[in-house]
C-alpha positions as CSV (number, residue, x, y, z in Angstrom):
1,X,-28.1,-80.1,51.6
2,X,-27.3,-80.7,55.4
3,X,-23.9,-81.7,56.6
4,X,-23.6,-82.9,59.8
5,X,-20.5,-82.9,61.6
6,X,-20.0,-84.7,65.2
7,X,-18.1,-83.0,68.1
8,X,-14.9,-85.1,67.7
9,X,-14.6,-84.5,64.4
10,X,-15.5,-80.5,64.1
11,X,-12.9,-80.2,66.8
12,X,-10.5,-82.0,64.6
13,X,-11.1,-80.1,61.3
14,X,-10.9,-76.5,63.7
15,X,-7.6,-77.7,64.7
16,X,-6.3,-78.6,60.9
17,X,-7.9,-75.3,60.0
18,X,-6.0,-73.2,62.8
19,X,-2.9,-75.0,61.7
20,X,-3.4,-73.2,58.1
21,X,-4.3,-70.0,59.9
22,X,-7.6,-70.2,58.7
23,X,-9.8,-68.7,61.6
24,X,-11.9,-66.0,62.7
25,X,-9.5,-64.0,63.5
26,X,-7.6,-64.2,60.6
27,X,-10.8,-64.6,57.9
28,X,-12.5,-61.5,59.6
29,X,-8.7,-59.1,60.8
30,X,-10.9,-57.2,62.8
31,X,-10.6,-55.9,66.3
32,X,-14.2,-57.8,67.8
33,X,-13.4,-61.2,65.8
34,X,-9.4,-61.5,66.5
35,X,-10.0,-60.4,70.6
36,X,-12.8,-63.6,70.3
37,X,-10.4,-65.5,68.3
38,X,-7.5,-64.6,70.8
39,X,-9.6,-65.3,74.2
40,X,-11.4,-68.9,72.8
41,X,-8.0,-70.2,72.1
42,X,-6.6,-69.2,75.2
43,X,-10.0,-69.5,77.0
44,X,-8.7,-73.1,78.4
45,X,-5.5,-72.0,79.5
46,X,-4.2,-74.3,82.9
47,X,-3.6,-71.6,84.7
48,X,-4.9,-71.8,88.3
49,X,-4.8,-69.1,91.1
50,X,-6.3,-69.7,94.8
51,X,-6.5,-65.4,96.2
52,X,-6.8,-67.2,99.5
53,X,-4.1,-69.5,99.3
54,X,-1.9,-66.9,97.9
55,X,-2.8,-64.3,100.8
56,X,-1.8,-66.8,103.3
57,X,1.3,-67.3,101.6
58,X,2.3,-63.8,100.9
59,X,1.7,-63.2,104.5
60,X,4.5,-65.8,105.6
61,X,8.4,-65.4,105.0
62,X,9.1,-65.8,101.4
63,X,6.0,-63.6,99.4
64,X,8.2,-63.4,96.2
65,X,8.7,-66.5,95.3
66,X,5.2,-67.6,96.8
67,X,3.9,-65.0,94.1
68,X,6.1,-66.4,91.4
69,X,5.0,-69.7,91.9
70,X,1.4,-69.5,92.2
71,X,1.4,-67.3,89.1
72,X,3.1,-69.9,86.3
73,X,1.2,-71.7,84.2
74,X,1.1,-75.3,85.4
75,X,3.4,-77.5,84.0
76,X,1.9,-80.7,81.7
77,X,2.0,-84.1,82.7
78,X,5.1,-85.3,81.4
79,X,4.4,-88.3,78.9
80,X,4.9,-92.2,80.2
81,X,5.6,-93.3,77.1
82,X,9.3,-95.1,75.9
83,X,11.3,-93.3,73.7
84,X,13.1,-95.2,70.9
85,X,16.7,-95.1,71.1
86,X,17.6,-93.4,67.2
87,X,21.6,-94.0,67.3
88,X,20.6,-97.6,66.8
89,X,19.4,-96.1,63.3
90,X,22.9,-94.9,62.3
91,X,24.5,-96.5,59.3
92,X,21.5,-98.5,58.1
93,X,19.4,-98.2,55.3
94,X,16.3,-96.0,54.9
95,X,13.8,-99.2,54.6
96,X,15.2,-100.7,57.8
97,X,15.3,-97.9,59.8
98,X,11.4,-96.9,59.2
99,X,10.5,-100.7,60.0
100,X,12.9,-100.6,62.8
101,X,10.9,-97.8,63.8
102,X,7.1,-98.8,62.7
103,X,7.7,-102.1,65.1
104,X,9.2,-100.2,67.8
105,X,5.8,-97.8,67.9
106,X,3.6,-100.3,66.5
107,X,3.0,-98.2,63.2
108,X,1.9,-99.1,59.7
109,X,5.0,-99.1,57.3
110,X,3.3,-97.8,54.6
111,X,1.6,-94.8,56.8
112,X,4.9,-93.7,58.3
113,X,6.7,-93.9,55.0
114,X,4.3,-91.1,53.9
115,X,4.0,-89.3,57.2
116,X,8.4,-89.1,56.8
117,X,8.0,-88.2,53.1
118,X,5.5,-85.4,53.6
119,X,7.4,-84.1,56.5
120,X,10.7,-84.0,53.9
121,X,8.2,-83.0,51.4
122,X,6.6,-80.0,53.0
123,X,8.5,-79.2,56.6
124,X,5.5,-79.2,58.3
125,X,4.2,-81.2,61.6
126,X,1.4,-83.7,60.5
127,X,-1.6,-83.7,61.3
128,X,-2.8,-85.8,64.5
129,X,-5.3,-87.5,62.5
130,X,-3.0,-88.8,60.0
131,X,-0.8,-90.2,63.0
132,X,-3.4,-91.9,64.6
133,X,-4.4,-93.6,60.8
134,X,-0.6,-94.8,60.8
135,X,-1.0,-96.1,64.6
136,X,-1.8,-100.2,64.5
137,X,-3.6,-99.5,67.6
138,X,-5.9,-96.8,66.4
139,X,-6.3,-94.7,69.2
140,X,-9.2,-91.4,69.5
141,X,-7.5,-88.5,68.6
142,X,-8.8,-86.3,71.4
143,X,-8.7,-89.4,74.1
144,X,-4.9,-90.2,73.0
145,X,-3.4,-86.9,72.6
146,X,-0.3,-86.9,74.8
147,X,-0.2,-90.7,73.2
148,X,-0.3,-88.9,69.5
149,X,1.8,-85.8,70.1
150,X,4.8,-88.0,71.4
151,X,4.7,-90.5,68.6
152,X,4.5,-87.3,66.4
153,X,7.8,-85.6,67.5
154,X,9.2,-89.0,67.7
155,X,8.4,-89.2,63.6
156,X,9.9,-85.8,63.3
157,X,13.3,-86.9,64.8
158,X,13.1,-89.6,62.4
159,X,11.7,-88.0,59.5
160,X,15.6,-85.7,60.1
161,X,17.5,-88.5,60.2
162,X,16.0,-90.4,56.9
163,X,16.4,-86.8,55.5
164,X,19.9,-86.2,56.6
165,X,21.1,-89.5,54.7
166,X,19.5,-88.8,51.6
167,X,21.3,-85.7,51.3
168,X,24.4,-87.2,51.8
């Protein structure tokens, strides 16, 4: 029998599976597999150094920081997308407050009620598959990843304050 598996989805099920540290490096502990492990996963690191352009700048006034700067990582685009405002949550009831929500980020009601519950459930981040199921708008999963990674934390927050007033 003969599964085949297509590049966007191999990728996902990788990610899922690095998430519940199942990888090379952790199925095979030694040195040769965790060193591959360790440089594929950093292998696409956004790290970018010009030796010519940091020569010219090290032989102006300020080499230091010139160093210093040329040397951090670069910094991610930071996301377009519109936050939702959670005070206006405060005092309501859990039902309204994950609609309020849902409509807000143009989610399914009945996907982000499980996404919060599982969060309470387990304390873990969901996977991005399973937010882009609950998004209305259904976006890829690798073409909408800042998209899926912001509407994720976003669920977090609100997954703490559904779980704050039930403890109450």
């Amino acid at each position: 029998m003969t599964i085949i598996i297509d590049s966007q989805t191999k990728k996902v099920l990788l990610e899922q599976l690095e998430s519940l540290n199942i990888h090379g490096g952790a199925v095979y502990p030694d040195l040769t597999h965790m060193s591959n492990y360790i440089r594929n996963k950093y292998s696409n690191a956004d790290i970018s150094v010009s030796i010519s352009e940091l020569v010219k700048e090290i032989q102006k006034e300020k080499p230091k920081e010139t160093a210093k700067k040329k040397l951090t990582k670069t910094e991610k685009k930071k996301t377009p997308f519109e936050s939702f405002d959670f005070k206006t949550l405060k005092g309501k009831d859990r039902e309204t407050q994950i609609n309020e929500f849902a409509e807000f980020h143009n989610l399914d009601t009945v996907g982000l009620n499980k996404l919060v519950d599982d969060i309470l459930f387990t304390e873990k981040k969901p996977f991005r598959d399973e937010v882009a199921k609950a998004m209305l708008d259904n976006p890829s999963v690798l073409k909408e990843q800042a998209k899926i990674d912001f509407v994720t934390n976003q669920i977090i927050t609100l997954a703490k304050i559904v779980g704050e007033k039930q403890e109450v």
